[in-house]
PyMOL CGO cylinders between C-alpha atoms (Angstrom):
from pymol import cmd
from pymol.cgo import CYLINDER

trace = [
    CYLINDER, 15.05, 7.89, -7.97, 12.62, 6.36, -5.85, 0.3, 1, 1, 1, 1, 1, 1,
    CYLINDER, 12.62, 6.36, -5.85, 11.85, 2.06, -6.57, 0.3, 1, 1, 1, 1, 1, 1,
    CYLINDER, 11.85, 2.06, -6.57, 9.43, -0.16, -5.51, 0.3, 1, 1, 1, 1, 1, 1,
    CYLINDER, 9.43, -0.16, -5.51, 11.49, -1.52, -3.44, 0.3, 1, 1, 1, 1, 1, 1,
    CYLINDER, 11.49, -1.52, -3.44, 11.75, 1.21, -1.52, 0.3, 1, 1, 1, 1, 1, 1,
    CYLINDER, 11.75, 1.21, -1.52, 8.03, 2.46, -1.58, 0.3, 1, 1, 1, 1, 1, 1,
    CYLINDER, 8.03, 2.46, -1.58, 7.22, -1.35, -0.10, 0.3, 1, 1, 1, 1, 1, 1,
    CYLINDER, 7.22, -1.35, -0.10, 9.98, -0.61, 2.61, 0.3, 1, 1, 1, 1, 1, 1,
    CYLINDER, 9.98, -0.61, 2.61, 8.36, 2.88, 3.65, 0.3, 1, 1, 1, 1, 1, 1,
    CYLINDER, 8.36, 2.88, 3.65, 5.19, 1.32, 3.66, 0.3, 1, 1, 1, 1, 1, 1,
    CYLINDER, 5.19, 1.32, 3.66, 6.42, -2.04, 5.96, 0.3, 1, 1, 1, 1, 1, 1,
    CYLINDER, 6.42, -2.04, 5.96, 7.88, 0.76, 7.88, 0.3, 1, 1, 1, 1, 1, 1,
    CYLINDER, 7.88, 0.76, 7.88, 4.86, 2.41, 9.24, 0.3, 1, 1, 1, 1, 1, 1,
    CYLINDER, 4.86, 2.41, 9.24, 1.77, -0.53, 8.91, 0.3, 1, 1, 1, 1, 1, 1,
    CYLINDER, 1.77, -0.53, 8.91, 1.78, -4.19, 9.77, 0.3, 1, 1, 1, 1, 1, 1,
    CYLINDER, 1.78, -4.19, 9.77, 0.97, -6.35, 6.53, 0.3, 1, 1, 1, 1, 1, 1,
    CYLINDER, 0.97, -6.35, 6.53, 0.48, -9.81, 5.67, 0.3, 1, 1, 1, 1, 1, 1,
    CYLINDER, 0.48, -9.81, 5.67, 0.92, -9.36, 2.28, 0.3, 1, 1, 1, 1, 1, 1,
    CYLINDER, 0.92, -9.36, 2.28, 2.36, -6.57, 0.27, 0.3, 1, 1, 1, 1, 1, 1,
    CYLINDER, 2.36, -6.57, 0.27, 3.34, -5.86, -3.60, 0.3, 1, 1, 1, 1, 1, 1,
    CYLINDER, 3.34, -5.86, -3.60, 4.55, -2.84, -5.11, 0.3, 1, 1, 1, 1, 1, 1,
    CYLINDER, 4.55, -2.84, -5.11, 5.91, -2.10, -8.80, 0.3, 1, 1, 1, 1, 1, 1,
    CYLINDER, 5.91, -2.10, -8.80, 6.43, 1.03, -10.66, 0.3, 1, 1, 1, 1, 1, 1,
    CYLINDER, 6.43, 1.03, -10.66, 9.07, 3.26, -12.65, 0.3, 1, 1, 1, 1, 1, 1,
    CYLINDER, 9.07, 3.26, -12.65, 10.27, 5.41, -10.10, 0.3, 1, 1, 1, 1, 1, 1,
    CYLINDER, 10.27, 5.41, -10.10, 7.61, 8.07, -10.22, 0.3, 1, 1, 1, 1, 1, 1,
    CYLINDER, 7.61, 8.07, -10.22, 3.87, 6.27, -10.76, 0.3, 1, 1, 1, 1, 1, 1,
    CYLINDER, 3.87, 6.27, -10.76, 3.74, 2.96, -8.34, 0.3, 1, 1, 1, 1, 1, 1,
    CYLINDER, 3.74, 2.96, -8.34, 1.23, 0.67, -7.88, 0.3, 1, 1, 1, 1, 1, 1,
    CYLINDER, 1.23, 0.67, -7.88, 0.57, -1.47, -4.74, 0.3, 1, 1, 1, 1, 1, 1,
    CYLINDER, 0.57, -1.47, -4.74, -1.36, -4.05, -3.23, 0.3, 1, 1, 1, 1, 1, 1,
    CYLINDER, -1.36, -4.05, -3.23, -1.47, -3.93, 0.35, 0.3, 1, 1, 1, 1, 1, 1,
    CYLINDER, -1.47, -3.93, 0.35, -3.44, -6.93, 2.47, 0.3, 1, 1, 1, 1, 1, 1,
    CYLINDER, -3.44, -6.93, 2.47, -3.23, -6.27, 6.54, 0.3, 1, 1, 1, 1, 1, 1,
    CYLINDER, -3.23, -6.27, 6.54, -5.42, -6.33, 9.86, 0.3, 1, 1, 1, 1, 1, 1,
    CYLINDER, -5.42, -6.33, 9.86, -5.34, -2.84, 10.10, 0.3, 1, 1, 1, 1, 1, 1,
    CYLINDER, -5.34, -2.84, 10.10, -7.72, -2.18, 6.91, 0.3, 1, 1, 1, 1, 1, 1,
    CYLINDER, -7.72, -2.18, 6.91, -10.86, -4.21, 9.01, 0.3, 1, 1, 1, 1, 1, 1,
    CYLINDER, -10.86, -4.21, 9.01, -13.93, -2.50, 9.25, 0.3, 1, 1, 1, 1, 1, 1,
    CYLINDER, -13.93, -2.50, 9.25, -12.46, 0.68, 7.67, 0.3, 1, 1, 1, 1, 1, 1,
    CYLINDER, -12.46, 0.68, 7.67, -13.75, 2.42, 4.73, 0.3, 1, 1, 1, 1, 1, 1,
    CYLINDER, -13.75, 2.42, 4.73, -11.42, 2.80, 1.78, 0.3, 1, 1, 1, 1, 1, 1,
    CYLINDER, -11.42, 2.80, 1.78, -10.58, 6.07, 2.56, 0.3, 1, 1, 1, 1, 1, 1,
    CYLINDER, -10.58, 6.07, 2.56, -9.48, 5.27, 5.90, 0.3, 1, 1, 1, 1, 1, 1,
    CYLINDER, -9.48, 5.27, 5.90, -7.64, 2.35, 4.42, 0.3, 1, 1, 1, 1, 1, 1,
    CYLINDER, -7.64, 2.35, 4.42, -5.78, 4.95, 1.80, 0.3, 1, 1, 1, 1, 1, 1,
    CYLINDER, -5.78, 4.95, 1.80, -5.01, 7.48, 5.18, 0.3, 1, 1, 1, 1, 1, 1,
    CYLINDER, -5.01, 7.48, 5.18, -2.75, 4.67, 6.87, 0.3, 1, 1, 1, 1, 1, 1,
    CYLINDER, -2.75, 4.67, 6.87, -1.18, 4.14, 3.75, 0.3, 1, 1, 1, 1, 1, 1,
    CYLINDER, -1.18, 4.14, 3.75, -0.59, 7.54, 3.40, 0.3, 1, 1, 1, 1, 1, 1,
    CYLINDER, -0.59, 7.54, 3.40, 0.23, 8.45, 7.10, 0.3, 1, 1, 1, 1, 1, 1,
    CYLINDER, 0.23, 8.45, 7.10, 2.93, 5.04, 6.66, 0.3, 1, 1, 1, 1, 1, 1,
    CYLINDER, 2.93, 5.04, 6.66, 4.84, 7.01, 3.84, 0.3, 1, 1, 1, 1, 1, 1,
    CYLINDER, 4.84, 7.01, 3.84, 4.77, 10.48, 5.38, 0.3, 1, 1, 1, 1, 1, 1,
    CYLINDER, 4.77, 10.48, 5.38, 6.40, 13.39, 3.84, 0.3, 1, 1, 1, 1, 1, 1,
    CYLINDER, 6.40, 13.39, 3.84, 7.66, 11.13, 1.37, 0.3, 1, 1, 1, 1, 1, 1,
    CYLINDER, 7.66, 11.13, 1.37, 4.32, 11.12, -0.73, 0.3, 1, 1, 1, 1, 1, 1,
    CYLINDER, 4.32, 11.12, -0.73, 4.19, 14.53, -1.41, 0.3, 1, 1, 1, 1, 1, 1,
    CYLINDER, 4.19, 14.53, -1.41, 8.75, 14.67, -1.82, 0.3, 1, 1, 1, 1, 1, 1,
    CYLINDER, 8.75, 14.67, -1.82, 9.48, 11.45, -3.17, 0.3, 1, 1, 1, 1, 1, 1,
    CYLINDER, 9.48, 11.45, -3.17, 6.36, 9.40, -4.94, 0.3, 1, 1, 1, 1, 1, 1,
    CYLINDER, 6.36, 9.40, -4.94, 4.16, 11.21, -7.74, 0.3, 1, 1, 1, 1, 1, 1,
    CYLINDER, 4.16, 11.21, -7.74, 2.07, 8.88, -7.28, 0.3, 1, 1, 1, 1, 1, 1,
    CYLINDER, 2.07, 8.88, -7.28, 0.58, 5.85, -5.66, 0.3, 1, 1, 1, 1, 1, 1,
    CYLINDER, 0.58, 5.85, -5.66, -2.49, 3.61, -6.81, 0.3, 1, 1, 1, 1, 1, 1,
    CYLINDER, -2.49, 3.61, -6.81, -3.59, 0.82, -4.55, 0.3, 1, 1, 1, 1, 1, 1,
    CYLINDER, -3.59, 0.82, -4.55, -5.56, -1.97, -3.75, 0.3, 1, 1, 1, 1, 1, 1,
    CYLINDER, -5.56, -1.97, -3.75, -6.19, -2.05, 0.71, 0.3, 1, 1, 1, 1, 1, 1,
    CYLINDER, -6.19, -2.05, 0.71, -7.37, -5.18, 1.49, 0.3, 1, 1, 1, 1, 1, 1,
    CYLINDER, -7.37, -5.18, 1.49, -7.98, -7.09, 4.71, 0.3, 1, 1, 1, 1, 1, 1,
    CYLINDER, -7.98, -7.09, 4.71, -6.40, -10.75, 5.05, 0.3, 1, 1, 1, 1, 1, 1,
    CYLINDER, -6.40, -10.75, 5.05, -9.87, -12.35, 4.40, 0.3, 1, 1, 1, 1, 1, 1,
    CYLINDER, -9.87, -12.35, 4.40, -10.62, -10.25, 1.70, 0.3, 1, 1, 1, 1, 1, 1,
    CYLINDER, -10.62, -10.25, 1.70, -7.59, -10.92, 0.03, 0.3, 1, 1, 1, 1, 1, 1,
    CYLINDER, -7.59, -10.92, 0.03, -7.71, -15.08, 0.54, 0.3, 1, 1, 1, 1, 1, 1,
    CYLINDER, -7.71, -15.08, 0.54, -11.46, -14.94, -0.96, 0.3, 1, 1, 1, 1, 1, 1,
    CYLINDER, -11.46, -14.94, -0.96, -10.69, -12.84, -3.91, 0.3, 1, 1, 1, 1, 1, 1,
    CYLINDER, -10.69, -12.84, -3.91, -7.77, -10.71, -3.56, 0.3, 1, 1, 1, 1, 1, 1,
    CYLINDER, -7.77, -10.71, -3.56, -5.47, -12.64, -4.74, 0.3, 1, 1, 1, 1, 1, 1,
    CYLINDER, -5.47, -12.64, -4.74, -7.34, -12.21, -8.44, 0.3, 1, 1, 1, 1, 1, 1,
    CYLINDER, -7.34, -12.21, -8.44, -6.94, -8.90, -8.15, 0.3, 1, 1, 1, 1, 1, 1,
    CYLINDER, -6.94, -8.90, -8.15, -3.29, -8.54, -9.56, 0.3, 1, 1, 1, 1, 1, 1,
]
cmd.load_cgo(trace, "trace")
């Protein structure tokens, strides 16, 4: 079985962050991700680097992932209320 942990590890893997949180129950996970690599993207785009970070392992491992991309100033303005 798969744990958050381990999701935030795949993830740290493959994009730079400043700030990252992931929980779940080994199938459904849910993540906040803050980093430099989200600015000026749409959400989408923001969702495809998460996505390209796990690889294979979204489709093998994780059911599935929902997420909050945010850039660094996004996330010290309001982000951090969005737990």
């Amino acid at each position: 079985m798969v744990l958050p942990d381990d999701v935030r590890r795949y993830i740290e893997q493959g994009l730079q962050c400043s700030h990252l949180e992931v929980s779940g129950d080994g199938h459904h996970f849910e993540a906040v991700i803050v980093s430099d690599a989200f600015d000026g993207k749409t959400r989408v785009a923001r969702h495809q680097l998460v996505y390209a970070a796990l690889g294979d392992r979204m489709r093998e491992e994780i059911h599935a992932l929902s997420m909050q991309t945010l850039t660094p100033s996004q996330w010290a303005a309001d982000g951090q209320s969005v737990k």
